[in-house]
N, C-alpha and C positions, 0 to 999 in steps of 0.2 A: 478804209478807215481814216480820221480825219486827224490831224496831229492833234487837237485836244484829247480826242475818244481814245490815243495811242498812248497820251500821258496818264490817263484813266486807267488804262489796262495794264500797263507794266505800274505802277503804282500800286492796283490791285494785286497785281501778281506776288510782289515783294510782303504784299501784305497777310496773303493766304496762310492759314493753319491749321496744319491734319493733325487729328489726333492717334495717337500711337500705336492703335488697329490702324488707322489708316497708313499708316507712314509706314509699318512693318510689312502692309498689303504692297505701297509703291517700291520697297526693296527688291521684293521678291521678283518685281517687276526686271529689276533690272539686269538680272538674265538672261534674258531678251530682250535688247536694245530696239525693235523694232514695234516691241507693245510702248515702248515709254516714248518712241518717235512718235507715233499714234496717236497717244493719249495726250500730248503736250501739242500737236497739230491741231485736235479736235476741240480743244479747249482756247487756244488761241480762237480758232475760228468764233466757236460759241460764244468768247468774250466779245470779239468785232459785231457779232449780230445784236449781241445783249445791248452793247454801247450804243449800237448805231437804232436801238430801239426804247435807247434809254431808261433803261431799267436802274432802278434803284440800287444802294451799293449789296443794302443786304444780299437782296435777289440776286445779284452779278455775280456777288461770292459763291452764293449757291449755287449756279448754273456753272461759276468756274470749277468749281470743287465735286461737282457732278462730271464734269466734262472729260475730269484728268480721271477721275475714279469708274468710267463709265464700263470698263470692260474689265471688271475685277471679279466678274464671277468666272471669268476663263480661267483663274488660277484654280478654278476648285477642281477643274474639268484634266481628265485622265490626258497625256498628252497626246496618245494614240489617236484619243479622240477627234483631237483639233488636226492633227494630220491630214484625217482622213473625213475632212469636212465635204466632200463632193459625194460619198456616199449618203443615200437617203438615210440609215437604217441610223448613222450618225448625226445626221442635220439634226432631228429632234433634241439633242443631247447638247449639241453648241446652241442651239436654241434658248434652250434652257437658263444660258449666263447670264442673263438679262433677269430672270427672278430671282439667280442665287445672288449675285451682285445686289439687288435691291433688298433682298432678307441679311447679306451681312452688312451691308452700311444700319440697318435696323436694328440687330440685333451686336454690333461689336463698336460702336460710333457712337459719339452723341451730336449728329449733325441732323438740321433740320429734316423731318419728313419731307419736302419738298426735295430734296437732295436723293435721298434714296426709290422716289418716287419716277423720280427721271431717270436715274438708272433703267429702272423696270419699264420706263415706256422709250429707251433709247432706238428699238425698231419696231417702235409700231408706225403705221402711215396715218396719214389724216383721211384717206379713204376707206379704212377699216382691215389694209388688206396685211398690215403688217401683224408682228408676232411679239411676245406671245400670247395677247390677249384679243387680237384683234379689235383694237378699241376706234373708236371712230375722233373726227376731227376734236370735237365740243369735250369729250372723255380723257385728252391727252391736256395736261398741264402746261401753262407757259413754256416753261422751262427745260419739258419733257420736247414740244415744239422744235424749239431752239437745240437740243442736244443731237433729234432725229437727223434734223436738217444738215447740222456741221458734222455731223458723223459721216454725211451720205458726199457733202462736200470734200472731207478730208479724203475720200477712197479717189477722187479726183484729184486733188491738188496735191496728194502723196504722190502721184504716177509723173515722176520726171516728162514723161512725153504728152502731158496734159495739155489740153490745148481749152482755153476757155469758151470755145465753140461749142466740144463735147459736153461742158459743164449746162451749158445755155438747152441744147439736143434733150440732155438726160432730165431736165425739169420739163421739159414739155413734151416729152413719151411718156415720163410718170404724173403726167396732170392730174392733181388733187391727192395726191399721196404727203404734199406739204406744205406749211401752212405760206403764202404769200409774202 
């Protein structure tokens, strides 16, 4: 990111405002200090991609305010649940976070549908193969785009032993699952 696009984004950052579902959603978060690592990783990222594709302030807001709220439908989900994510019979069920997060940013927020909208396509691919809707490239939103991608970034550049080779390896095994 380029020292202007960085003055951009902490400027924006200082400038974001959740409203009171939202902010009561980010407390709860904080419980667990490694969802709020997370969410503040993946949103950084999504900001660097938005700036470096120059997207407008609105749009960057909403893609930041997407990015940090992106996994808020896991609060709703039983904890046992999330535990025991390796099991099949549970994937469906963490699957799932990605429509409850998109029905409560819609129904408890008053932030643009575009916001809640990327929530719900946070794991879909641009190859159709992702979840939960299996939507394909053209069907996933800008900002939906932008969220998949820094989400799928941040599970790399969280792992201290990242090596940006792996990052480069893991876009060209998953070819076409993101947008260029």
């Amino acid at each position: 990111v380029r020292k202007d696009q960085k003055s951009l984004i902490l400027n924006k950052i200082g400038q974001l405002r959740f409203d009171p579902a939202s902010t009561l959603l980010l407390s709860l978060q904080q419980n667990e200090a490694h969802r709020m690592e997370h969410a503040v990783l993946v949103m950084l990222i999504a900001a660097g991609i938005g700036a470096d594709l120059k997207l407008g302030e609105t749009e960057l807001e909403n893609l930041m305010i997407a990015a940090t709220l992106h996994d808020i439908g896991e609060l709703y989900m039983a904890p046992a649940t999330q535990a025991n994510q390796e099991r099949p019979d549970q994937w469906r069920k963490i699957a799932g976070h990605t429509v409850i997060g998109e029905m409560v940013l819609q129904e408890t927020t008053h932030f643009s549908k575009s916001v809640a909208r990327a929530i719900g396509e946070h794991h879909e691919r641009c190859s159709g193969f992702g979840y939960p809707r299996q939507l394909r490239d053209g069907d996933i939103s800008p900002i939906g785009k932008i969220l998949q991608t820094a989400e799928m970034l941040s599970g790399h550049l969280g792992n201290p032993d990242c090596d940006p080779q792996r990052i480069d390896h893991a876009l060209k095994i998953a070819h076409g699952d993101f947008p260029r």
